[in-house]
N, C-alpha and C positions, 0 to 999 in steps of 0.2 A: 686664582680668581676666575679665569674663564671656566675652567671645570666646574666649579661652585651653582655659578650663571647658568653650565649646559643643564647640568639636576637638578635646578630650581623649572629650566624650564618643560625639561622632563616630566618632572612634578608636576608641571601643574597642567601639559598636556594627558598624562594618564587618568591627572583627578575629572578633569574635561568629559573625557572617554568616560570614563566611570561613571558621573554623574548623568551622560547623552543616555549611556546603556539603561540605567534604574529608572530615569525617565519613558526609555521604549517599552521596558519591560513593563514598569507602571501602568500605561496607556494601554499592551496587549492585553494586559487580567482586564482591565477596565473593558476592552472590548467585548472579550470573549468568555468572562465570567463576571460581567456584572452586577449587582444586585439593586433592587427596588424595595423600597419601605412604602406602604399606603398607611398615612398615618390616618386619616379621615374618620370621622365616627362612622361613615357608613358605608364606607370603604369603596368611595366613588370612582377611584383610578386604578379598581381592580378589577377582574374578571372571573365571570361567575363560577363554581365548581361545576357546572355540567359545561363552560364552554372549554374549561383546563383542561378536563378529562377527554376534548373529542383532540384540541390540540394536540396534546402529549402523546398521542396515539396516532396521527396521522400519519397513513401507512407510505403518503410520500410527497413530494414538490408539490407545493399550490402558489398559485401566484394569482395578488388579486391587483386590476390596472381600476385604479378611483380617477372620477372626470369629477373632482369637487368644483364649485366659484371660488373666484380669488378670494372670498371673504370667508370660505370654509375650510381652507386650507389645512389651516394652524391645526381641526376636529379634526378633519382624517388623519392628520397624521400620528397625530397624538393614538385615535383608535387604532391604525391598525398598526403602528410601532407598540402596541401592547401584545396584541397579537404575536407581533414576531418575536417579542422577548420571551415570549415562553413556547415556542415550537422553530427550529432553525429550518423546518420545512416552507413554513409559512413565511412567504417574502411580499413584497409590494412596491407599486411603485404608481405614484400620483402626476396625470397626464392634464393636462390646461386644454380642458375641448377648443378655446377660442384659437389656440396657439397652434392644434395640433387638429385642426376637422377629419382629415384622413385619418390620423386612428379612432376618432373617435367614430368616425362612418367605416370605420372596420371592425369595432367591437361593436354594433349597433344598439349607439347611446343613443337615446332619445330628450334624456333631460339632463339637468345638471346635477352632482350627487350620485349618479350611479357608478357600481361597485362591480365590476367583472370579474368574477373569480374562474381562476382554466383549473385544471389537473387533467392532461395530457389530452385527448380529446371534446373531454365533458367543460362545457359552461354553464354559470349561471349569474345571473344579474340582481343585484340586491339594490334597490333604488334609494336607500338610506344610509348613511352612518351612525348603524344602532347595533349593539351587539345582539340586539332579539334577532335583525333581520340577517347580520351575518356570518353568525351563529349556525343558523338554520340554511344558509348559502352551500355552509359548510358541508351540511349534510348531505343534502344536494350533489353536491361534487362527486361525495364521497361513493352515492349509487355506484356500482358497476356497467347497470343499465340503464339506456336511454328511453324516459316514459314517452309512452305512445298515449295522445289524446284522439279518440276517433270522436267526429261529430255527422252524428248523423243528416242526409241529407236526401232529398229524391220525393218528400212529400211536403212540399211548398214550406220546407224549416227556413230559417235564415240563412245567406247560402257563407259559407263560411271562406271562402276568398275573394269576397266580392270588396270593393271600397270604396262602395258610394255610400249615402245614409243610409240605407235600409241594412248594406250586410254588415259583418264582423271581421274583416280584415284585419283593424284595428287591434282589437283582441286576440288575434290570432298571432300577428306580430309581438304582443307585449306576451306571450304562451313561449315564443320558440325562443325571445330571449332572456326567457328564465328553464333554458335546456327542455323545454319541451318537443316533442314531433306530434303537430296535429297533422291531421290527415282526416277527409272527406270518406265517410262510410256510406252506402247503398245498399241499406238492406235490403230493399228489392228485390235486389238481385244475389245479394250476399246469405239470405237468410239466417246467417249469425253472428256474434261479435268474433271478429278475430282474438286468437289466441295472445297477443299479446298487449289486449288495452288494457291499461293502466285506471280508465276512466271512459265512459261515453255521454257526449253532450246529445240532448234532445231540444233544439233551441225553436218554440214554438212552430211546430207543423200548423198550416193554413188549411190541410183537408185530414180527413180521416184515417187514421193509418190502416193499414192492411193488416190482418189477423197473423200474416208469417212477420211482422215487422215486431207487431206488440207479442208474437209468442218470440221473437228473439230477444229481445228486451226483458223481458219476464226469464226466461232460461238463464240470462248473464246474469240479473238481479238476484237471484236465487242461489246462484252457484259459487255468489262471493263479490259479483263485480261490482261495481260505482257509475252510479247514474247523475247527473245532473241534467233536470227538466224544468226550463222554461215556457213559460203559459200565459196567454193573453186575454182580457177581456172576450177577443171575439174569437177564441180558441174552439175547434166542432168540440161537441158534448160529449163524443166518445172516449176523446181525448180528457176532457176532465173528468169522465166515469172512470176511466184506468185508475186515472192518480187516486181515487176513492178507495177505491177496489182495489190497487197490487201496494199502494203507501200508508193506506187510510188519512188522506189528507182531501176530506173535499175538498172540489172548486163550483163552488155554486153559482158562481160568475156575477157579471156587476163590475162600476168602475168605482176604484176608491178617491174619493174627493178628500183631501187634504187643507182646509182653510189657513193653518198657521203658515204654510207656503207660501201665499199671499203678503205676509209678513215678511219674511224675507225675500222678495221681488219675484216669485216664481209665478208659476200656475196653477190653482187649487186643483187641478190633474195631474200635477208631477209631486207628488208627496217627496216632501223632502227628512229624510232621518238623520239625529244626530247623536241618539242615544241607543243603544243595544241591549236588547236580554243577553243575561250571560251565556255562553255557549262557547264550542272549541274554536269557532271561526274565525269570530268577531269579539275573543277575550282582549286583546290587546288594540283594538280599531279606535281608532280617533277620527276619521274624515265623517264628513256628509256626503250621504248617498243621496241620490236623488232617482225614482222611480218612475217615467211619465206614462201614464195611461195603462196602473196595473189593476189587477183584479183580485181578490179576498185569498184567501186560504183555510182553511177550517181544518186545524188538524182533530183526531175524532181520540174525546176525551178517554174510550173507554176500549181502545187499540190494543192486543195481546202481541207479543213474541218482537214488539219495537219499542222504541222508544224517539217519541219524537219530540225536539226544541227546537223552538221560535228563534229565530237567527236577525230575524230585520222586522219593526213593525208600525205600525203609523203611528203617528202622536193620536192623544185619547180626543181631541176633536175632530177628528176627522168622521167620515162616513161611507157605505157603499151607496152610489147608485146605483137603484134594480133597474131600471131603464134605462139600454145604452144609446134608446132613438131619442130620449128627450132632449131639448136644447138647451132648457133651463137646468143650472144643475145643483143650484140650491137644495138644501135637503128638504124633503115633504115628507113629514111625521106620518106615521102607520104601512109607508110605502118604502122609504129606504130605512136602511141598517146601522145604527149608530157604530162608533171603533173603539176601540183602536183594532187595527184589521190586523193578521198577520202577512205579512208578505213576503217573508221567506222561510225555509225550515230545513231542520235536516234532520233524517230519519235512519236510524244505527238500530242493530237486534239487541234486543235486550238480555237474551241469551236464555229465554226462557223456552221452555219445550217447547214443542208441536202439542193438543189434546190426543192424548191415547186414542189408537185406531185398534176398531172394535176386531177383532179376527174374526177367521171366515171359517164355516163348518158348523161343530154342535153351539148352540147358543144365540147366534148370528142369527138377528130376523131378517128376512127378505124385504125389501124394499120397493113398492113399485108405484114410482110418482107417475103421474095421468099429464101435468105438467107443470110451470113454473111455481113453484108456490105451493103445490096443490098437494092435497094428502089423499090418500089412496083408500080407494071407496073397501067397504067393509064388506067381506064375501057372504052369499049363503051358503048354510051350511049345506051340504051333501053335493056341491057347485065342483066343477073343475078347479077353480080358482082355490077353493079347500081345501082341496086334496096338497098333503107336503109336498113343496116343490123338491127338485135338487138344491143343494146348495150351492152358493152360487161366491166367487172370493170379494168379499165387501171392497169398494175404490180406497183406496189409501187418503188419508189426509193431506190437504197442501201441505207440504213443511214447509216453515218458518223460514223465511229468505236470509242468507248470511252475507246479503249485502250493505250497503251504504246506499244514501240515496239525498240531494241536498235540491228544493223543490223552492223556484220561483215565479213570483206572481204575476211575471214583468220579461219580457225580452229585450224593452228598448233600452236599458242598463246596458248591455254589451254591443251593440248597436254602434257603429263607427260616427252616428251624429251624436251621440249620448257617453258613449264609453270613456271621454276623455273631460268627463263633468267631474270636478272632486276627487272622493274616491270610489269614482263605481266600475273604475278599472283594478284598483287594490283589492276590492272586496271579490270581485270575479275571478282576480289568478291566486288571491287566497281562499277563495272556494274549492278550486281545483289545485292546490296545493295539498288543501286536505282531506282532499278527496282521493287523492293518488298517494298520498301517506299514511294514509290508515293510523294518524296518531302519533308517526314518529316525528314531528316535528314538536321543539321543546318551547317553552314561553319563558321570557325572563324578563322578568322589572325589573323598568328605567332604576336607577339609584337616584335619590335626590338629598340633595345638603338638608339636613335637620333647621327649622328654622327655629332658634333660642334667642327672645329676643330677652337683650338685658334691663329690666325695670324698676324704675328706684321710686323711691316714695316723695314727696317734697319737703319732707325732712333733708332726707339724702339729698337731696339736689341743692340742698342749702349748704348743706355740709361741705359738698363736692365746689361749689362756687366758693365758698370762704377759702376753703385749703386750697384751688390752684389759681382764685383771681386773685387772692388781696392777700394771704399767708405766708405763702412758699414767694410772690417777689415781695413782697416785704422782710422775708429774713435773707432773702438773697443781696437785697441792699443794706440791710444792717450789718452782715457779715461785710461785702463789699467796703462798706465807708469804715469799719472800725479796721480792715486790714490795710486803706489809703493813710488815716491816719497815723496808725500806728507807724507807717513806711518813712513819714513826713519825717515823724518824733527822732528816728534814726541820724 
C-alpha cells in the first residue's frame, strides 16, 4: 500500500512537471513567434507595405522613447508595439513627461505626444502618433549623415539665434530636434554655400544684398542646392527682382488683407489658411496657418525649365493693398488687387532643356548691343563697321537650374512671436523636411473604419418589433407555462 501511494504520488508530480513544461513552452512560441490576424475591411491595425518593407530591412537597433498623456497611452502603445512585432530591432519604450521632467528635458520634449527616435548617434522627433509621421522618422534615422541647415545672415535677415520676437530661436530649436545642424552663414564674408548644406534659408534680408551674396546664391541654386526665401511686404526691390528673375515668381509687393480672418477673431492682416492646393508639402496638412503681414506672390504663368506650385494661398476674399502708408485698409476698387493671392510656392526643374546655344564661327552673327534693350544700329555700307568682323565665341545660355527652391510671402510665420501659432511651425520644418529630402520622404493614408450604416424600411421595422417585442416572449411563455404544467400533471 505505501509503494502504490509513493507512484500515485510520483505520478502526479511528473504529470505536474509535464504539464508546468507545455505551459512554458506554450507561452515561449507565443512570445517569440506570435502571430496577428487584422481581420478589418480596411485593414486598420495593420501597417502599410512601404513602412514593412523599411522595417524588415532595418540595418540595425532603433529605439523610440514616446512622452504620450495619460489619456494617450493605450495609442502609443498599441502603434508602436505594431512596430516592434514586425522588426526585433525596433524597441520602445513609453516615458510620463509629468513623472519623469529630467528625461523628458533630456530628450528635449517640448509638447506632449512626442516620439524620440535614436539609432546610435542620430535623433529625430516625430511630434505625433501616426505612422505617416513615424514612418518617415524612420527614415530620418536611417541617414548616415547629419543634414546641415545654413541660414543665411549679415544683411539685416532674421537673426537666427536670437529669442525675442523678432528672431527665430524658436524654429531653430524645433530644426535641431528633429536631427537637424543649423548653423548661421555669412556670405559676406564666405562668398559661397559650404559644401555640405543640405539646404539654405534666406529669411527676409531688411537691405539689399550684395552682388557676391546673390552670385552665391544663384551658383548653389543652379548647381543642385535648395533654397528657401522669405519675403516681406517691405522687402528692397532688388530683392524681389531676384525672386522674378532666378525663380520666375514675381513679388510686386503690397499687403494681403484677409477679411474671413475677422471671422475667426484675427486680424484682416494676418490671413489665416485652412485649406491647401495640392502639392508635396502640404499633401497631408491639416493645421491652420496663419501669415501676419505678408505680401502677394505671382508665380509667372509662362516659366520654361521649372515648374512651379502654390503651396499656401489666401481665401478668394481676400485682397492686396497697393499702398502700404495707407491707414485705412479697406479695399478701394481700381486701386487694390482682388485674391486669392498666393503666398507660398515651391519651385522644382521641370527637366526640360536649356534653348539651344547658337555656336560660334561660320553662321554665328555678331552681336552688338549699344545698351539695355537696345538693337544695334544698322551699318553703312563701305563703313568699318561692314567690313566682316572676327568671329567672336557666342556667351553660352543660362542653364536651367537643377535646384529646388520653396518661396514665402511672410517671415513672421517662423518668427519666435508667430511660430508657435497652429501649425506654422509644422508647415516650416515640413518645408525643410522637404527641401533636404529631395522627395524621399513617403506619404501614407490614415486608414479609416468604413462607415455601413444598417437601414431598414418601415416595413422592416414593423417586422423587427413584432418578432423581438411581442413574438419571441410570447412563445417563450407558452413554451414556459405548457412545461410548468405539464411538470404539475406528473
Amino acid at each position: 500500500m505505501p509503494r502504490r501511494n509513493r507512484l500515485l504520488t510520483v505520478n502526479a508530480l511528473v504529470s505536474a512537471l509535464l504539464v508546468l513544461a507545455l505551459l512554458v513552452g506554450v507561452n515561449y512560441l507565443g512570445v517569440e513567434h506570435h502571430l496577428r490576424w487584422d481581420l478589418t475591411a480596411t485593414r486598420e491595425h495593420s501597417l502599410s507595405p512601404q513602412t514593412l518593407k523599411i522595417l524588415r530591412t532595418l540595418p540595425g537597433p532603433v529605439e523610440a522613447v514616446a512622452f504620450p498623456s495619460s489619456d494617450s497611452t493605450g495609442r502609443y502603445r498599441d502603434l508602436l508595439g505594431t512596430y516592434q512585432y514586425y522588426s526585433k530591432n525596433f524597441q520602445y519604450r513609453l516615458v510620463d513627461p509629468d513623472r519623469n521632467p529630467a528625461e523628458a528635458q533630456k530628450y528635449k520634449v517640448t509638447s506632449y505626444g512626442q516620439i524620440v527616435l535614436q539609432r546610435g548617434a542620430a535623433t529625430y522627433t516625430v511630434d505625433d502618433a501616426t505612422e505617416d509621421g513615424l514612418t518617415n522618422g524612420l527614415l530620418h534615422v536611417l541617414e548616415t549623415g547629419k543634414k546641415t541647415l545654413y541660414v543665411v545672415q549679415g544683411d539685416g535677415e532674421v537673426p537666427v539665434d536670437d529669442f525675442t520676437r523678432v528672431g527665430m530661436g524658436t524654429a531653430k530649436q524645433a530644426l535641431t530636434g528633429k536631427g537637424f545642424d543649423v548653423k548661421p552663414l555669412f556670405l559676406i564674408k564666405e562668398a559661397h554655400v559650404p559644401a555640405d548644406a543640405s539646404a539654405v534659408v534666406l529669411a527676409s534680408p531688411s537691405q539689399e544684398l550684395p552682388p557676391q551674396v546673390l552670385d552665391a546664391l544663384d551658383v548653389y541654386y543652379h548647381g543642385g542646392g535648395h533654397l528657401l526665401v522669405l519675403i516681406d511686404p517691405t522687402s528692397p526691390a532688388g530683392v524681389r527682382a531676384w525672386l522674378g528673375r532666378e525663380f520666375h515668381v514675381a513679388a510686386p509687393g503690397g499687403l494681403v488683407v484677409d477679411p474671413v480672418s475677422r471671422l475667426l477673431g484675427a486680424n484682416p492682416a494676418v490671413p489665416i489658411v485652412t485649406q491647401y492646393p495640392y502639392n508635396d508639402i502640404t499633401q497631408n496638412f491639416n493645421l491652420a496657418t496663419a501669415f501676419p503681414v505678408a505680401t502677394p506672390l505671382v508665380p509667372d504663368p509662362k516659366a520654361k525649365d521649372v515648374t512651379i506650385t502654390p503651396i499656401v494661398k489666401s481665401s478668394d476674399a481676400s485682397y492686396v493693398k497697393t499702398n502700404l502708408d495707407a491707414k485705412d485698409i479697406a479695399y478701394q476698387a481700381g486701386v487694390d488687387r482682388k485674391g486669392p493671392s498666393v503666398l507660398g510656392a515651391e519651385v522644382t526643374p521641370s527637366g526640360a532643356g536649356a534653348a539651344p546655344v547658337t555656336p560660334s564661327g561660320a553662321g554665328a552673327a555678331p552681336v552688338t548691343p549699344t545698351g539695355p534693350g537696345a538693337s544695334p544700329a544698322p551699318a553703312k555700307p563701305g563703313s568699318a563697321a561692314a567690313r566682316p568682323a572676327p568671329a567672336k565665341p557666342a556667351a553660352a545660355a543660362p542653364s536651367p537650374a537643377k535646384g529646388s527652391a520653396v518661396l514665402f510671402g511672410n517671415s513672421s510665420f517662423v518668427r519666435n512671436s508667430y511660430v508657435g501659432l497652429v501649425g506654422n511651425r509644422d508647415l516650416f520644418t515640413s518645408t525643410v523636411a522637404w527641401l533636404t529630402q529631395s522627395g524621399n520622404l513617403i506619404s501614407i493614408a490614415p486608414r479609416v473604419s468604413p462607415f455601413d450604416p444598417f437601414i431598414i424600411s418601415g416595413q422592416q421595422g414593423r417586422y423587427l418589433f413584432l418578432g423581438s417585442v411581442i413574438l419571441l416572449p410570447l412563445a417563450l411563455l407558452v413554451f414556459g407555462g405548457s412545461v410548468y404544467f405539464r411538470r404539475r400533471s406528473l
